[in-house]
N, C-alpha and C positions, 0 to 999 in steps of 0.2 A: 408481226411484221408491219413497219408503217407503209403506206402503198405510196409510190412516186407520184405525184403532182401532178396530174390534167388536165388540160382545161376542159377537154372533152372526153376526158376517158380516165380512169385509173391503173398505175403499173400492175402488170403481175409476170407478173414478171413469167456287096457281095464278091467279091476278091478279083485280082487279076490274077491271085495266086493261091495258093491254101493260105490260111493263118499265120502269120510270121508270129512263134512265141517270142514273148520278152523273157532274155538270158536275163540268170539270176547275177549279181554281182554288183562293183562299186562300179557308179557311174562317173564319179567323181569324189572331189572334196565335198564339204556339208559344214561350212562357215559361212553361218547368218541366213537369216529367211528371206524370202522376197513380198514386197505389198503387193495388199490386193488391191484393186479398185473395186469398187461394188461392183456385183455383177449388172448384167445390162439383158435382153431379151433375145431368144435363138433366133435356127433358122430354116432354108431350103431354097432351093432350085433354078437352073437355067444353065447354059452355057455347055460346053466341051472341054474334056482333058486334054492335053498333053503327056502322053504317056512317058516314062523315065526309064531308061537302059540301066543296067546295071553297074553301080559306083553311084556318082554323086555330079549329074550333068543336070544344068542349072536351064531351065526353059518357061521363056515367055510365054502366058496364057495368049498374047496375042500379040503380033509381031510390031513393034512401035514404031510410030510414022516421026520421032527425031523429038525432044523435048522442045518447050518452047521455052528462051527466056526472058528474064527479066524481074522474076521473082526473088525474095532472099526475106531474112527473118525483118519482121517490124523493127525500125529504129526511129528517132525524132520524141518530142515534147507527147503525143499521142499514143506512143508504144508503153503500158501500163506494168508498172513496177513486179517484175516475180520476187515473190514473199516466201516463197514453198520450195522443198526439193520433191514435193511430188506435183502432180497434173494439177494446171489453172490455168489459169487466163490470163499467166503473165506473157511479156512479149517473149523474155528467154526461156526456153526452155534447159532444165537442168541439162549436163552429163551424165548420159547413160541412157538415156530414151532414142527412140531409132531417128536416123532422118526423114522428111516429110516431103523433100524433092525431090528429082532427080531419081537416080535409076535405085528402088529401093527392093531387096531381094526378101523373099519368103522360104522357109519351107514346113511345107503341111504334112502333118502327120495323119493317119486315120486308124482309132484305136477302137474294139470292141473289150467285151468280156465274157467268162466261160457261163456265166447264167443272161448273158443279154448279147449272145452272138448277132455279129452284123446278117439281117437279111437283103441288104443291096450287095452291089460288085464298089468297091472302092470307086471307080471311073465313076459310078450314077453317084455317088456321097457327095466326090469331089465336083461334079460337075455342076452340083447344085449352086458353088462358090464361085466357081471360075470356068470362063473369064470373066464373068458378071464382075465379082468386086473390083476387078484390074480395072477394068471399064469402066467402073465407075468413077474409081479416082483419077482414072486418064481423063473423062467430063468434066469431075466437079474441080479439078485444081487447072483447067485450060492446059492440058495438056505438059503440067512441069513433075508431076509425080508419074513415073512411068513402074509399076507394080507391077512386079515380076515372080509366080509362084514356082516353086518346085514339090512335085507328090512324092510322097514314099509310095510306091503304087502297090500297097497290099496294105491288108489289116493285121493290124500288132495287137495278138492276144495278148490281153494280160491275164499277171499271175491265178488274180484271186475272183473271188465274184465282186459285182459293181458295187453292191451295199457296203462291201468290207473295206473299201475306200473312205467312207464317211462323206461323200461328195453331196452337202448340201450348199444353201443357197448362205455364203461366208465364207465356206469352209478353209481352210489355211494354205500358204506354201510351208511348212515348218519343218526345217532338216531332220528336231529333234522329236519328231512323229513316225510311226512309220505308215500311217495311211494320207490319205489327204491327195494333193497335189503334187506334192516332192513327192510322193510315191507313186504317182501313174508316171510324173515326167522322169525319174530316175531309172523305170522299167524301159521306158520308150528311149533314153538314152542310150542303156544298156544292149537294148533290141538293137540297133542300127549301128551299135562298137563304130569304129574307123571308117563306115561306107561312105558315111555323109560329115562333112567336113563345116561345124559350125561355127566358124571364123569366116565364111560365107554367106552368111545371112544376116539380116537387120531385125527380120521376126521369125520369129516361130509360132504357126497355128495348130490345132489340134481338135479335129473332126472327133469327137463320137460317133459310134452307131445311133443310128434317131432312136433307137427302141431301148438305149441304156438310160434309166431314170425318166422319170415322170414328163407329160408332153409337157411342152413351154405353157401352155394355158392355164397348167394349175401351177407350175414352181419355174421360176427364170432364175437357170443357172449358169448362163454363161459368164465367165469371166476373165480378166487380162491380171495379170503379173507384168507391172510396166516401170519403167528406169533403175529401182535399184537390181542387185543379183541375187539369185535365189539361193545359194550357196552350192549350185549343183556346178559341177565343170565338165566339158564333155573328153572324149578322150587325149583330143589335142589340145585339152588346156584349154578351151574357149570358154568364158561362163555361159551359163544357159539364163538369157534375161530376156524381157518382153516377149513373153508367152502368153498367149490367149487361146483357150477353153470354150468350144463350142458344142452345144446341150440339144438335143432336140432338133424341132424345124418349129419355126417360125409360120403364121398365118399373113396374107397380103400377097399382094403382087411382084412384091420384090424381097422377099424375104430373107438374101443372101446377106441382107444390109446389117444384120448381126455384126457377122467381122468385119465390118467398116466401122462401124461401130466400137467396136473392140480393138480393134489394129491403132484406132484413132487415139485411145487410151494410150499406146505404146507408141504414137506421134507426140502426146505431152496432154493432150484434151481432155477435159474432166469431164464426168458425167454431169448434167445440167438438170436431169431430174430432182427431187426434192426427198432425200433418203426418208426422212418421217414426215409422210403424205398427212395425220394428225394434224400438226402444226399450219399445213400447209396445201389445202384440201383442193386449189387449184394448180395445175402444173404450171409452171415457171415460164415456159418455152412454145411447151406444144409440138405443134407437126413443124416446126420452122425448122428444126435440127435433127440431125436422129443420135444427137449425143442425148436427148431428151426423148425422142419417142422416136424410135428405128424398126417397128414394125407397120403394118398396113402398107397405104400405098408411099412411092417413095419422097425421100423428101433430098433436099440437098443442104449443104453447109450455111451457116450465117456467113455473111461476109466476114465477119469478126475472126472466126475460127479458119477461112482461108486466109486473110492477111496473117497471121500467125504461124498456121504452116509453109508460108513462105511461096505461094499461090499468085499474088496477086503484086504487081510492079510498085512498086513509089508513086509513080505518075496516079494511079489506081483508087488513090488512098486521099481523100479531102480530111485536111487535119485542121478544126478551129479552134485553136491553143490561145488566140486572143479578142479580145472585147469587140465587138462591134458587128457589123451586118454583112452576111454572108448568101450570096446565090449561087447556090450549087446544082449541078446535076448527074443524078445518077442511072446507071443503066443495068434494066434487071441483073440481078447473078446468073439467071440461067442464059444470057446472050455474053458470047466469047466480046471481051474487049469493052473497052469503055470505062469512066469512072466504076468502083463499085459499092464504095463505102465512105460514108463521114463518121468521122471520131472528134467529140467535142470531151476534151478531158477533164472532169473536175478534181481532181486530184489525184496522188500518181500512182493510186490504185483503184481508181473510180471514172467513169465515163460513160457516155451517152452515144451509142453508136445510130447509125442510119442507111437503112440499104434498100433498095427496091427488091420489089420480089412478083413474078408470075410466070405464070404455067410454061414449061417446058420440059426437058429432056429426062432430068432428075426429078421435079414438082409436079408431082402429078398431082396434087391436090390443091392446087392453091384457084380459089376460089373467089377470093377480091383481092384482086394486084394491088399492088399500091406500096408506100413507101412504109416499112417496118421500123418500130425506132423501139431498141431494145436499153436496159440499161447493163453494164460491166463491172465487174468487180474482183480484181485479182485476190485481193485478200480472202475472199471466200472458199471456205473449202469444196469439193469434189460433192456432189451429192447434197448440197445447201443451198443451190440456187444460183451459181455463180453466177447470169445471165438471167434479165427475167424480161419478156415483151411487155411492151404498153399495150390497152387493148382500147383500140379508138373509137371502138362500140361497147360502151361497159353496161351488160346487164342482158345483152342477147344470148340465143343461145347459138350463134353461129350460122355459119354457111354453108357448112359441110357436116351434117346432122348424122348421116344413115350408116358412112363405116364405123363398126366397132373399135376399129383399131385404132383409130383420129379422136385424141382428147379438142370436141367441138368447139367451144368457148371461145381459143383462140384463133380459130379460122377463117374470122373475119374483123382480123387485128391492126391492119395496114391502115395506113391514114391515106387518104384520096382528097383530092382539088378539091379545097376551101377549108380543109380543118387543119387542126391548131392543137400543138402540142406541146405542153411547160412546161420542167423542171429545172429545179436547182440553178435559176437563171439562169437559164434555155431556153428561148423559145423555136418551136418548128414549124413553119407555116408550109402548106404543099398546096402549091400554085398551081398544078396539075403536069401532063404530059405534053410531048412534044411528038411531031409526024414520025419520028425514029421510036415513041415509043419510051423513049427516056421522061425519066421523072423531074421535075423543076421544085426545088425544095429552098426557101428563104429560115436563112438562120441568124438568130439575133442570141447573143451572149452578156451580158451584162457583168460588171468587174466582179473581181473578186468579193468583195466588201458586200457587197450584195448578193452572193449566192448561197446556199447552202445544198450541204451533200445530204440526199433525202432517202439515199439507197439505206434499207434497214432490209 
C-alpha cells in the first residue's frame, strides 16, 4: 500500500415462555443464496424490553419524540460514484438494502439450541440490544433514523445441536446446504408460520443464546446477509433479506454496538476493517467508526457514513469540487447541528473527506479533538480499506493506550491549530477553534493537471 501524502503525518488509513420448537417443513422457495458480509464482532447489555402480545404487534423500544428533517441520500459533484451492487461507499445505495431514515422497523428473533440451551429469560438477551441500539441511532443520525424493534418474546429451539449447523466464522446462506444459515433462518421461519407478517419489517435480527459457540474473544461470529435475497420466502410471499446474526456478548461499555454495527451492513456500509490484517498490520480506521472497530468504548459514525445514510441536510455538507482557497468551518459530529463535513473529490470514486470529532454522547473515547481528515474510496471493496484516516502524529503510540479494546495508534489522529495536511493537491491547514467550539479548517486545492490520486 502507498501511504497518502503528509506533510506532517502519513495516511493509514431464559424464556418468557417454554421453548418455542421450530416446526419442521418448507419455509419457503430456495432460489439463490444470499451474501455475506464478513462478519463483524458480538455483544451484550443495557436497556428494557417491550414485551409483544400474541400475533405480530409492532412496538417502539422507545417512544419517538417526531423525526427531524432535512436529510436525504448525498447528491452533487462530491456524492462518490457506486461501482458495487453490494456495501461501499457509494453515494447510492443498491435496491434491496433497507432504508437508513425515517421510521425503519425490525424484528428480532431469539434462538437457542438442544446442546447450548438459553440460560437467560429472552427479556434479559433482548434487553442487552434494546433500547440501546434504537437510541443509538436516534443520537448518531440527529434524530432522522427512528429504529423500531419488534421481539418474538420466547426462544425458538432449534432442531439439531449448534455444531451440526457448521456455524463458523464465513460460514454460508446456501439454499443448497442444509446446514449453515438458511438452515437456522428457514427453522425460525418455519417456527413463527403466519404470526409475524414479514412484509413488515426492513430487517431482521437474530439473538443467540451467549452460551451457543465460543465467547467473542476467541472467534467473531457475528454476521449480516444484506441487499441481495436469500432465496428463503416467508409464508406471505415476502423474501427473507437483510438478516444479521448475533454470536456471543461482546466486552466494553457499550457492547450492544454489535448490531449497529451489523444493521449498518443492511443500511448499505461496508465493513472498513482490513480483511487480511497480513498485508495491512495497521487498522485503516480505528475507534473513529465502529464499522471498523464496534467493540470497547463507544464510538460514533464518520461524518462520511452519516451524509450517506441520509443523516445530515445539504446545508451540512461543505463540497470543494473546485480549484482555489476554501475557509471552512466545522462542528463536532457529536453536537446536533451545524456544518458537519467537507468532501474535496478527487475523482468520482476517490476523496478526501474532513470532520471534527470530540468527546461526547456516542465518543467516549476520543482523547484529542481536533479535525479528522480521512481518505474515500467507493471502488474499494468491503473489508479492503474502503476509508483509511490520516494520522497527524505518525510514529506515536497514541492517547488512549490502556483499553484493550481501542486499536491505540489512531487515537491521536485529528489534526489541531497549526498543522497541515497534503495530498493529491490538497492542502489542510487547521487554523484552530472558535468560542462555540467549532473548528476553522483553510483549504486550498490545486487544478487538476497538478494532482494526483495517491489512494493505493
Amino acid at each position: 500500500m502507498r501511504p497518502l501524502v503528509i506533510l506532517v503525518a502519513a495516511a493509514t488509513v431464559g424464556a418468557l415462555t417454554a421453548p418455542l420448537p421450530a416446526r419442521a417443513g418448507d419455509a419457503g422457495s430456495a432460489a439463490g443464496a444470499g451474501r455475506t458480509a464478513p462478519a463483524a464482532r458480538p455483544a451484550a447489555t443495557d436497556g428494557t424490553t417491550a414485551g409483544l402480545s400474541a400475533g405480530d404487534t409492532s412496538v417502539a423500544a422507545r417512544p419517538a419524540a417526531g423525526l427531524r428533517g432535512g436529510g436525504r441520500p448525498p447528491g452533487g459533484p462530491c456524492a462518490l460514484r457506486t461501482v458495487s451492487p453490494h456495501v461501499s461507499e457509494g453515494a447510492r445505495t443498491p435496491r434491496g438494502y433497507a432504508r437508513s431514515s425515517g421510521v425503519v422497523r425490525a424484528v428480532t428473533f431469539l434462538i437457542d439450541f438442544p446442546d447450548a440451551p438459553a440460560r437467560i429469560t429472552p427479556h434479559k438477551r433482548y434487553a442487552e440490544f434494546f433500547p440501546a441500539v434504537a437510541d443509538y441511532y436516534r443520537v448518531s443520525s440527529y434524530g432522522r433514523l427512528d429504529y423500531r424493534s419488534t421481539p418474538w418474546p420466547r426462544w425458538i429451539r432449534m432442531s439439531r445441536p449448534y455444531r451440526s449447523y457448521g456455524i463458523t466464522r464465513g460460514a454460508t446462506f446456501d439454499p443448497n446446504r442444509d446446514d449453515g444459515y438458511y438452515a437456522i433462518t428457514k427453522e425460525i421461519v418455519a417456527a413463527v408460520g403466519g404470526r409475524v407478517d414479514f412484509r413488515r419489517y426492513d430487517l431482521i435480527n437474530v439473538l443467540a443464546a451467549p452460551n451457543a459457540g465460543p465467547p467473542a474473544v476467541q472467534d467473531v461470529r457475528s454476521v449480516t446477509f444484506a441487499g441481495a435475497a436469500t432465496g428463503l420466502t416467508s409464508r406471505n410471499g415476502a423474501p427473507i433479506r437483510n438478516v444479521s446474526f448475533i454470536w456471543s456478548r461482546q466486552t466494553g461499555d457499550s457492547p450492544y454496538r454489535v448490531l449497529n454495527h451489523e444493521n449498518a451492513h443492511s443500511f448499505g456500509l461496508p465493513d472498513l476493517y482490513r480483511g487480511d490484517q497480513n498485508r495491512m498490520p495497521r487498522t485503516p480506521v480505528g475507534h473513529w467508526d465502529p464499522m471498523d472497530e464496534d467493540w470497547g468504548p463507544s464510538n460514533d459514525f464518520l461524518a462520511w457514513h452519516k451524509w450517506k445514510l441520509g443523516w445530515l441536510a445539504p446545508s451540512q455538507v461543505h463540497c470543494v469540487s473546485r480549484p482555489g482557497r476554501r475557509l471552512l468551518t466545522l462542528s463536532p459530529t457529536s453536537v446536533p447541528g451545524g456544518p458537519k463535513l467537507a468532501v474535496i473529490p478527487l475523482s468520482t470514486t476517490r476523496a478526501i473527506t474532513l470532520e471534527a470529532r470530540a468527546p461526547g454522547r456516542l465518543d467516549h473515547a476520543v482523547c484529542r479533538p481536533g479535525v479528522l481528515v480521512t481518505t474515500v474510496a467507493s471502488d474499494v471493496p468491503s473489508g479492503a480499506a474502503p476509508v483509511r484516516a490520516s494520522d497527524a502524529t505518525p510514529g506515536s503510540r497514541g492517547c488512549l493506550t490502556t483499553d484493550p479494546n481501542v486499536s491505540p495508534a489512531l487515537t491521536d489522529a485529528p489534526y489541531r491549530a497549526g498543522q497541515r495536511c497534503t495530498a493529491a493537491g490538497v492542502t489542510v491547514d487547521v487554523l484552530g477553534q472558535d468560542r462555540a467550539g467549532n473548528w476553522r479548517v483553510l483549504v486550498t486545492r490545486r487544478p487538476p493537471a497538478d494532482r494526483a490520486d495517491d489512494y493505493a
